[in-house]
C-alpha positions in Angstrom: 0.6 64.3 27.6 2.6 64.5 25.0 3.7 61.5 22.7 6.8 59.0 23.2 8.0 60.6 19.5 8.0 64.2 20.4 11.3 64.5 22.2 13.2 63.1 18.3 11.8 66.4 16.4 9.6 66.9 13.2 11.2 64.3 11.2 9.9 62.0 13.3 6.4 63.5 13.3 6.5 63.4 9.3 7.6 59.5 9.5 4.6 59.5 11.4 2.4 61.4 9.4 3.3 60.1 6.1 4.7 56.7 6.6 3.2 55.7 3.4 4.9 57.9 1.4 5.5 57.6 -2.0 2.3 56.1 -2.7 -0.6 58.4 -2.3 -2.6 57.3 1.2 -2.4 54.6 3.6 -5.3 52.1 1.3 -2.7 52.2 -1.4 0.1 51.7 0.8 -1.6 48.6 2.4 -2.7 47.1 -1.0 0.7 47.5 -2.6 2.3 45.8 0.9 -0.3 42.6 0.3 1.5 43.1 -3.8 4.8 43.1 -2.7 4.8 40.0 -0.5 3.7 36.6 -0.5 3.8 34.8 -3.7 5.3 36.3 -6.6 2.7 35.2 -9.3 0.7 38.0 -8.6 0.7 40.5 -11.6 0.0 44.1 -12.1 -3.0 43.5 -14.2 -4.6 41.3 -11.5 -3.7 44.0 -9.4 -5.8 46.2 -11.3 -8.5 43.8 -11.4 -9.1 43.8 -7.7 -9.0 46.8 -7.2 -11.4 47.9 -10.3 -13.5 44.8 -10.0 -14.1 44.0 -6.7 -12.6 47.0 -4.1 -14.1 50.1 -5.9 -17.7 47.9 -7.0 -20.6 49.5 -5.3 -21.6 46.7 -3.6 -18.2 46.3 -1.7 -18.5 46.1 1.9 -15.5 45.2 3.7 -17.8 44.5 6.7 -19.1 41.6 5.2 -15.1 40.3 5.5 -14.9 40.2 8.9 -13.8 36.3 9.7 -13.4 35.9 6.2 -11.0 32.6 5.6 -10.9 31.5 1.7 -10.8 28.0 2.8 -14.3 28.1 4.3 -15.1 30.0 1.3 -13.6 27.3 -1.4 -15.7 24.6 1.4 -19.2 26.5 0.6 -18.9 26.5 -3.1 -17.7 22.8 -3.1 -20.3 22.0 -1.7 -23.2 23.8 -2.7 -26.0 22.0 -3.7 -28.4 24.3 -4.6 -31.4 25.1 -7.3 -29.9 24.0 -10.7 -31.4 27.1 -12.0 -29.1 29.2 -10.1 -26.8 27.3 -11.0 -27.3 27.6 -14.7 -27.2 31.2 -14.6 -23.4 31.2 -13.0 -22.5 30.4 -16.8 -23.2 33.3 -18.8 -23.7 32.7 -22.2 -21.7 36.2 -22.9 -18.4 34.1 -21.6 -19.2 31.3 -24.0 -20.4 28.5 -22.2 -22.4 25.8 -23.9 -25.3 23.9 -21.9 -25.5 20.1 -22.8 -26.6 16.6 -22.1 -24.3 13.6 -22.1 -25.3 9.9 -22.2 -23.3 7.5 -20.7 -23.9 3.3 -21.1 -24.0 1.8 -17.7 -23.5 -2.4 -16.7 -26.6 -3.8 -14.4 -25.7 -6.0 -12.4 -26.1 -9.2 -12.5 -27.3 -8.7 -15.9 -25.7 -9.7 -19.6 -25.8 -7.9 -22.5 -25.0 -8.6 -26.1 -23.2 -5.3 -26.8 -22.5 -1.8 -24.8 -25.4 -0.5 -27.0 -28.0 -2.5 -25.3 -27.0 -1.8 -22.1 -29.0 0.9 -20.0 -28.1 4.2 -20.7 -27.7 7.0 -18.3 -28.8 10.7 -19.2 -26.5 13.7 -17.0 -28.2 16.9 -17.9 -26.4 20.8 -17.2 -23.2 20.3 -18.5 -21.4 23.2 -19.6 -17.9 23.4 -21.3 -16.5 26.1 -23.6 -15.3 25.7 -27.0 -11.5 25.6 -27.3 -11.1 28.0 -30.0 -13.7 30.6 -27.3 -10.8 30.0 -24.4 -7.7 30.9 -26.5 -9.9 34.4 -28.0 -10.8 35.4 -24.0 -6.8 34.3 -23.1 -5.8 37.2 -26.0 -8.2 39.6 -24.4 -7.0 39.7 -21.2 -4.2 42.5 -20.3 -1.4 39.4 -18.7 -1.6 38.6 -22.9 1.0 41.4 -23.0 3.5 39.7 -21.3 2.8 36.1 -23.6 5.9 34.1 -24.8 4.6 34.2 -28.4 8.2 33.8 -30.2 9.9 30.6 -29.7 13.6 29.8 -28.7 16.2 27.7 -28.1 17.6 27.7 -24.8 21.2 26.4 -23.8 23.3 26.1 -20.6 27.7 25.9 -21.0 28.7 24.4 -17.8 32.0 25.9 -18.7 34.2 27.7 -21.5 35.4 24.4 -22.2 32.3 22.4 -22.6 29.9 22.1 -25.5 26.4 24.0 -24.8 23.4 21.9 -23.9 20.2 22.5 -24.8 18.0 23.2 -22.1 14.2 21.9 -22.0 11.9 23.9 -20.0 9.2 25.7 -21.1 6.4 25.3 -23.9 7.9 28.4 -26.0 11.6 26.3 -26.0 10.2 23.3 -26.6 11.2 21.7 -30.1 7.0 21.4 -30.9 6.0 24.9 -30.7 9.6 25.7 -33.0 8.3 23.1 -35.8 4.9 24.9 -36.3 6.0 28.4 -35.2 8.6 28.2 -38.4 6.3 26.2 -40.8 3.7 29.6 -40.2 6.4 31.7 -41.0 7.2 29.9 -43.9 3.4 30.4 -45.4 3.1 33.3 -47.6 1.2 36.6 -45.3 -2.5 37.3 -45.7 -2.6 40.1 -48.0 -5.7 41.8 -46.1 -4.0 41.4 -42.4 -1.2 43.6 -41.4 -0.9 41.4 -37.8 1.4 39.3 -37.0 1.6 35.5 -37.2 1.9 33.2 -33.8 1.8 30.6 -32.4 -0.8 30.2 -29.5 0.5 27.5 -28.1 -2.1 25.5 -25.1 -0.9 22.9 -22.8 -3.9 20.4 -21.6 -4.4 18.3 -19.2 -7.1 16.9 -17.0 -7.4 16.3 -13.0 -8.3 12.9 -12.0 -11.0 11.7 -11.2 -12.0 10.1 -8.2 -14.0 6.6 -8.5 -15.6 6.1 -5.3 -16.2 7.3 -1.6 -13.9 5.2 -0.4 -10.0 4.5 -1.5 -8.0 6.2 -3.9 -8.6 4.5 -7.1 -8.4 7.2 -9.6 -9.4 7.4 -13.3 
């Protein structure tokens, strides 16, 4: 029998044939769909990244996908309790992560101390952070530090040709902070020996809270 499209000629066969035209095969049309739509903090870098890291890996099996739901997935990793040696070994040294042991001074109850130094202590081994200085070098290695706001500005709105301009407050690069030190470098005489330029690498911190108990929503 011969198909529903025939009847409307060739150009409908090549729509057919080649509906993923101008990219080169149907895998690139599909992953540059999932690009296109969605959110729009996707970037072509990351892009890259999947594709290099994870899609073209020789390992990649896109069998083992079937039912995949990243929910479940963020669930398992949650809540995995496994050997603290395999653990340990999620935190390469190569990516700069330090192993350490924290004490912490605990109350007993029902019990008085003189001081918080004669109270029991509390030992919590496998800790692992990253020095801050480590975090902004891997931030400059990455491709998306291309497209980093590393000039400062001031920003401002006219609500009309008859008003004065306001100054607009938004992001860390317009912010009167990162002008103050980004001038103040520029001010300092250059390195002789470096022909790169001088920025700012400006960081925002914060922390999530943390949550005191099982039951509640007392938060630290």
């Amino acid at each position: 029998a011969r198909p529903w499209w025939s009847g409307f000629g060739s150009s409908i066969r090549s729509v057919k044939d080649d509906f993923f035209v101008p990219f080169l095969n149907t895998t690139v049309f599909h992953l540059m769909c999932w690009f296109y739509s969605g959110s729009n903090m996707k970037s072509l870098a990351e892009l890259d990244c999947l594709v290099d890291e994870v899609i073209l890996t020789d390992d990649f099996d896109k069998a083992h996908l079937t039912g995949f739901r990243a929910v479940k997935e963020v669930d398992h990793l949650d809540n995995y309790q496994g050997d603290p040696l395999d653990i340990r070994s999620s935190f390469l040294g190569m990516d700069g992560w330090i192993e350490t042991t924290v004490k912490i001074r605990l109350p007993a109850d029902g019990v008085q101390h003189t001081s918080e130094m004669s109270s029991p202590e509390f030992e919590v081994p496998a800790l692992f952070y990253r020095r801050l200085l480590d975090v902004i070098k891997s931030a400059f290695r990455e491709a998306s530090a291309e497209h980093f706001h590393l000039s400062p500005f001031k920003m401002f709105f006219r609500p009309s040709p008859n008003e004065p301009a306001e100054r607009v407050y938004s992001e860390i690069y317009s912010s009167p902070a990162m002008l103050k030190v980004h001038e103040a470098i520029k001010s300092n005489p250059p390195d002789p020996d470096c022909k790169l330029e001088t920025v700012v690498a400006a960081v925002m911190l914060w922390s999530d809270s943390t949550h005191l108990a099982s039951f509640g929503s007392a938060s630290l």
